[in-house]
C-alpha positions in Angstrom: 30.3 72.2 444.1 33.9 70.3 443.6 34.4 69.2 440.2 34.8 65.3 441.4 32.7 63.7 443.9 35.2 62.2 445.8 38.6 62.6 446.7 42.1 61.3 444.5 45.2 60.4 446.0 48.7 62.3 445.7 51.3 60.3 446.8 54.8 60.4 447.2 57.9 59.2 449.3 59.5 62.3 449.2 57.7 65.7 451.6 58.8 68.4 448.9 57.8 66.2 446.2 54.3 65.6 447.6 53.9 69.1 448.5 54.5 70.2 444.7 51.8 67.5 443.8 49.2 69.2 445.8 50.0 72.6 445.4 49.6 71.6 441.4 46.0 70.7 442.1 45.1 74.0 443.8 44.0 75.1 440.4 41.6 72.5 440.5 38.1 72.2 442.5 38.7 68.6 443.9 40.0 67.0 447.1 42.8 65.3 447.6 44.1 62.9 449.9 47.9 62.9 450.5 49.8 59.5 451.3 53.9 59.0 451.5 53.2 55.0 450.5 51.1 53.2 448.9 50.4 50.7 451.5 49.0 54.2 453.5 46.4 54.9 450.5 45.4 50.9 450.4 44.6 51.0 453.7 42.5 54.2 452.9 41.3 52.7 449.8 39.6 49.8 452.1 37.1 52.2 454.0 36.1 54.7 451.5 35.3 56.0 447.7 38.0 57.4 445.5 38.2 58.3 441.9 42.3 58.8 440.9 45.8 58.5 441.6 48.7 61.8 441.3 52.1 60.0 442.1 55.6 61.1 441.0 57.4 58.0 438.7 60.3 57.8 441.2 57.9 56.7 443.7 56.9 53.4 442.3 59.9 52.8 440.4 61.8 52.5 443.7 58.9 50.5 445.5 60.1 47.0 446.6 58.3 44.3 447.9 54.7 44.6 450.0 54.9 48.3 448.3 55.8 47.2 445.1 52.6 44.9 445.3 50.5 47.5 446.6 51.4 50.2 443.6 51.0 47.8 441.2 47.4 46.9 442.4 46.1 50.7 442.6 47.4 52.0 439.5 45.4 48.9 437.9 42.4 49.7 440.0 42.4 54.0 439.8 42.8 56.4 436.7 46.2 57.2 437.7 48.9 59.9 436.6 52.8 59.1 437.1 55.1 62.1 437.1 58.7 63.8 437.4 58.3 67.1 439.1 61.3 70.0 437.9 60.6 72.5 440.5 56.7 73.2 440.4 56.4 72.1 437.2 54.4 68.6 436.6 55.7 66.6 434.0 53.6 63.7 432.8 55.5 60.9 431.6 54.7 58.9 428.3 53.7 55.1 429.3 53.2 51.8 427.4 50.6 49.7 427.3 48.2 49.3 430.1 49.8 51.9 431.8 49.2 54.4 429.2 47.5 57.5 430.9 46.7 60.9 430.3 49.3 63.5 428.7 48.3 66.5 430.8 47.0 67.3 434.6 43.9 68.9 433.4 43.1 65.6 431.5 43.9 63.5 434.3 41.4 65.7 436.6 38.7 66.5 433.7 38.4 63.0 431.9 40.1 60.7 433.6 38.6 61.1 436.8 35.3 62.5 436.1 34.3 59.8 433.7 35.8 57.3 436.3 33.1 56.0 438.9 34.7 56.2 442.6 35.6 53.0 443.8 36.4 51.9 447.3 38.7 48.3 447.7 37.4 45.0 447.8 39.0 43.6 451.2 39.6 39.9 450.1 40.2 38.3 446.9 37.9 36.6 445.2 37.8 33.1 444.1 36.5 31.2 441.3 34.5 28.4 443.4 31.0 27.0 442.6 29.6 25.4 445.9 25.9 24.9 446.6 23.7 27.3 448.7 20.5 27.9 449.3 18.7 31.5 449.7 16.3 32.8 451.4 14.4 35.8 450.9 10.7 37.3 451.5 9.5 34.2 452.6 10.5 32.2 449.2 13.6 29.7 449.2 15.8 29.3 446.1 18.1 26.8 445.2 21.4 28.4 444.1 25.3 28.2 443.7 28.5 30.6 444.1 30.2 31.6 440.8 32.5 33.2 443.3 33.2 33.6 447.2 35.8 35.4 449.0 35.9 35.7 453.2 34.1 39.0 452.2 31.4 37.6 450.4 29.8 35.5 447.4 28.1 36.2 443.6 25.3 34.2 444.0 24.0 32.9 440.7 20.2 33.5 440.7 17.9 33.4 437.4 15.5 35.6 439.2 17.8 39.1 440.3 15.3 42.0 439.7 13.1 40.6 442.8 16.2 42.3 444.8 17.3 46.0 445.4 20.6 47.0 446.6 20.3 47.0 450.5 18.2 43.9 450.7 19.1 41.1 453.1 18.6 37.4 452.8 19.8 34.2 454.2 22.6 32.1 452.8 22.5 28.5 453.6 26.0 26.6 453.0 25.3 22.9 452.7 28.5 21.5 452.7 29.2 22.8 456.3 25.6 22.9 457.0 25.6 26.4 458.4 23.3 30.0 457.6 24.2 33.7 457.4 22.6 37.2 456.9 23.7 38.7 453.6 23.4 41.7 451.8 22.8 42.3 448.6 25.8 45.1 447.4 24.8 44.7 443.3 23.2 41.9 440.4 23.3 41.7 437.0 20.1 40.9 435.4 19.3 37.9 433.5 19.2 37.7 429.5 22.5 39.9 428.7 26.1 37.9 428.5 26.8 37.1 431.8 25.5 34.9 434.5 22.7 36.3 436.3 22.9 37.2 440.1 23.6 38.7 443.4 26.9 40.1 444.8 26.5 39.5 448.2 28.2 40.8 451.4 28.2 39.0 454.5 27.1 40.4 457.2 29.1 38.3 459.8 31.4 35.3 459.8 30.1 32.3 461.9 32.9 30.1 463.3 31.4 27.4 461.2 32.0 29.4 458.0 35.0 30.5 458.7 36.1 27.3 459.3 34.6 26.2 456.3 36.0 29.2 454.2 39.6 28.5 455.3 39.5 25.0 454.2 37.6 26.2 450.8 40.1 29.1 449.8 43.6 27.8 451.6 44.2 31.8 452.7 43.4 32.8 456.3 41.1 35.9 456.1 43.7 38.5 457.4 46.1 37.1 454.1 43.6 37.3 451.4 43.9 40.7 450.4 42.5 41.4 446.6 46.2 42.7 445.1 47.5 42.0 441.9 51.0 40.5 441.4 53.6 42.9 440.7 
């Protein structure tokens, strides 16, 4: 059985270099997924589960613009290790602050991406925006508002969240545009701990009447609202 559930990334501009990077994880029981840009592993990222990042330094020090964006946004999202490779050795480099990382490759692999829970990319950002819905579910209809929505979906605030599991589907009625749509529930958070009790929510299509509505709401068409941190 592989040592990590999912696969990580190894990624480098340069063919030797990336070849070194994976032939370094041969010692290693996990799968690996090799990309020669970053922009190539977001686009991975989108449609599946991964838990780390192997990249050589020279990589995203050179990265400029879209790329530069992009590298900046998975290293902040993955357990990531940035190296120099001499030859087939791996050297890990020392980092400051949020960037610090792991100082050796069995680390990386054996803490930093076990402990880490494989993620897959959010499509579209989301935005802080409170707008007044309405849900409907098993037959009861509830009163509610977004704490957030993106042209993916919506946390719904609800004071009631363990009457869902993780699959459900409900209705979503939008008031302000006046329109409905099928939802499902992707996680909550219960109520009584420090946060706002909920539903994360993803919608299951985009009416022209919401997207309408969304694109006035958010100000980003939905093919321009990807979730990336500024570099």
């Amino acid at each position: 059985m592989p040592l990590l559930d999912h696969p990580i990334f190894v990624i480098s501009v340069n063919d030797d270099t990336r070849a070194a990077l994976a032939a370094s994880l041969g010692a290693f029981d996990v799968e690996i997924v090799e990309c020669s840009t970053f922009l190539e592993a977001e686009d991975l990222a989108l449609k599946s589960l991964y838990c780390g990042i192997l990249v050589d330094l020279p990589t995203i020090v050179k990265a400029k613009g879209e790329e530069k964006i992009v590298a900046c946004s998975l290293t902040g999202f993955f357990p990531t290790l940035r190296v120099r490779v001499m030859g087939t050795m791996l050297i890990p480099m020392t980092m400051p602050g949020a960037a610090k990382q792991e100082n050796s490759l069995n680390d990386f692999i054996n803490r930093a991406c076990y402990n880490f829970t494989a993620r897959q990319l959010r499509a579209h950002h989301r935005h802080v925006v409170g707008i007044s819905v309405a849900t409907r579910f098993a037959e009861s209809e509830t009163r509610a508002f977004t704490l957030d929505i993106s042209w993916g979906g919506a946390f719904i605030v609800d004071f009631n969240p363990e009457r869902y599991a993780i699959g459900d589907e409900l209705t979503v009625f939008f008031q302000e545009p006046g329109c409905e749509i099928t939802a499902k529930v992707c996680w909550k958070q219960s109520w009584g701990l420090r946060h706002a009790p909920g539903i994360g929510v993803h919608f299951r299509e985009i009416t022209p009447c919401l997207s309408e509505f969304l694109l006035r709401l958010l100000k980003h068409a939905k093919d321009h609202d990807r979730d990336r941190l500024v570099a």
